[in-house]
C-alpha positions as CSV (number, residue, x, y, z in Angstrom):
1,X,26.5,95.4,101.4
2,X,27.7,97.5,98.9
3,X,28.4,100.1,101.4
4,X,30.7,97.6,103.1
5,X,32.3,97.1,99.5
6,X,33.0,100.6,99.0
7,X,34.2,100.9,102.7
8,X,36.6,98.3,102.1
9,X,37.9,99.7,98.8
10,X,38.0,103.0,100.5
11,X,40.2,101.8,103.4
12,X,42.9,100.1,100.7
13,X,42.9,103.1,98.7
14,X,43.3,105.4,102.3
15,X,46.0,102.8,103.8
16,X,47.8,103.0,100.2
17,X,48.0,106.6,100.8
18,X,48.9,106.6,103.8
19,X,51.7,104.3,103.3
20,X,53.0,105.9,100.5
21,X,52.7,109.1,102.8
22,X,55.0,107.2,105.2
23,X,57.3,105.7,102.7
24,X,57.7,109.5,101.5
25,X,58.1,111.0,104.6
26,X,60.7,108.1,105.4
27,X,62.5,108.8,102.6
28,X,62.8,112.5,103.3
29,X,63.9,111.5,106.6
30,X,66.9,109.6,105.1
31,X,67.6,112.5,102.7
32,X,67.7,114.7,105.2
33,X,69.9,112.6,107.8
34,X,72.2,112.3,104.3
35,X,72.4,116.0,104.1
36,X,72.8,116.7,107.9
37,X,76.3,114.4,107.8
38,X,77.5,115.8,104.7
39,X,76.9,119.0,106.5
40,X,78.5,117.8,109.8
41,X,81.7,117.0,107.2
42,X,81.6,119.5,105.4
43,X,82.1,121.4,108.8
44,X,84.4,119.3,110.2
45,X,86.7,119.2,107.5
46,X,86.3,123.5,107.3
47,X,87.3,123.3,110.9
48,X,90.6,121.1,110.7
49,X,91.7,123.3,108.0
50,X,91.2,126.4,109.8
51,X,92.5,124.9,112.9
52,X,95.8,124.4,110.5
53,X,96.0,127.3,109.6
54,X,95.3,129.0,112.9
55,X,98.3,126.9,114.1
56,X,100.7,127.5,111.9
57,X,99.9,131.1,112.3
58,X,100.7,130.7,116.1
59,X,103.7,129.0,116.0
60,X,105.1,131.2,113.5
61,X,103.8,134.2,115.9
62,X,105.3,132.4,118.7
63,X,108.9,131.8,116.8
64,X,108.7,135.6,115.9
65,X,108.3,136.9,119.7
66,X,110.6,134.6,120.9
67,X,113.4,136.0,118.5
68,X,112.4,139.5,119.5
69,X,112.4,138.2,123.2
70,X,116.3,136.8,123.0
71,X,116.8,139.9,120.9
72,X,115.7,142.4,123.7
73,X,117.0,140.3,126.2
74,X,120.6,140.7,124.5
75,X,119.9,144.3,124.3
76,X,119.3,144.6,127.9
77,X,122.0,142.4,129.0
78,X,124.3,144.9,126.5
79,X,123.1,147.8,128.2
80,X,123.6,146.5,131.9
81,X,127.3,145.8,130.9
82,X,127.9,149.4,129.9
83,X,125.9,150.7,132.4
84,X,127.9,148.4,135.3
85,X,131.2,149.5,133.2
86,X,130.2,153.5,133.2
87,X,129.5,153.2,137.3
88,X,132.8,151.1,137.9
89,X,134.3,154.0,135.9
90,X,133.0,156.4,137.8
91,X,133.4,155.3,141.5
92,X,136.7,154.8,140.1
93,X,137.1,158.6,138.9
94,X,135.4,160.2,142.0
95,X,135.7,157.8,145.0
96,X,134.9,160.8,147.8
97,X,132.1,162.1,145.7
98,X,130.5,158.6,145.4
99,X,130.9,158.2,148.8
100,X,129.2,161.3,149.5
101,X,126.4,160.4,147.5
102,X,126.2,157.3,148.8
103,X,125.7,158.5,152.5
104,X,123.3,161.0,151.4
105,X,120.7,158.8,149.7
106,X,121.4,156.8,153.2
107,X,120.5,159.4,154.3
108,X,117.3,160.2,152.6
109,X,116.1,156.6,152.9
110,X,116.2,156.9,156.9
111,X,114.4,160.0,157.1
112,X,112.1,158.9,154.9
113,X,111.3,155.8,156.8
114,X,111.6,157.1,160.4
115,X,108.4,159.2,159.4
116,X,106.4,156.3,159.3
C-alpha cells in the first residue's frame, strides 16, 4: 500500500515535470517561430530596399547609355554626311578616275568569285 502511495505521488510529481517540460518546450517553440518572422522581415524589408536601390541604379544606368547611344548615333549619322559629301565631291572632281576604279574593283570581285 504505501508503495502504491508513493507510486502515485511519484507519477504527479513525474507528469508535473513533464508538463512543465512541455509547456517550456512550447514556449520555446513560440519564441522561436517569433524570432523566425521577425527574421523573415527583417529580410524582407533588407530585400525591398536593396531592390530600390538596385533599380534606381539601373534606370539611371539605362538613361546614361541611352544618351551616349543617341549621342553616338548623331556622331555616326554626322560622319556619314561628310563622308557621302567628300565622295560626291570626289566623283565630282575625277569622274574618269572614279570610273576606273569602279570597273576595277568589278573587276576584282569577278575574279574573285569565278575561282570558286
Amino acid at each position: 500500500m504505501a508503495a502504491s502511495i508513493l507510486h502515485s505521488a511519484r507519477s504527479k510529481r513525474n507528469g508535473s515535470n513533464l508538463q512543465d517540460v512541455e509547456a517550456s518546450i512550447e514556449d520555446q517553440i513560440e519564441s522561436l517561430r517569433e524570432e523566425v518572422a521577425a527574421f523573415a522581415k527583417l529580410i524582407s524589408d533588407s530585400s525591398a530596399k536593396q531592390s530600390k536601390k538596385l533599380r534606381a541604379s539601373a534606370e539611371t544606368g539605362f538613361d546614361d547609355l541611352a544618351v551616349r547611344g543617341e549621342e553616338l548615333l548623331r556622331d555616326l549619322q554626322r560622319g556619314y554626311a561628310k563622308s557621302s559629301r567628300e565622295v560626291r565631291r570626289t566623283v565630282r572632281q575625277h569622274p574618269v578616275a572614279t570610273i576606273g576604279a569602279a570597273a576595277a574593283f568589278g573587276l576584282a570581285v569577278a575574279l574573285l568569285l569565278s575561282r570558286r
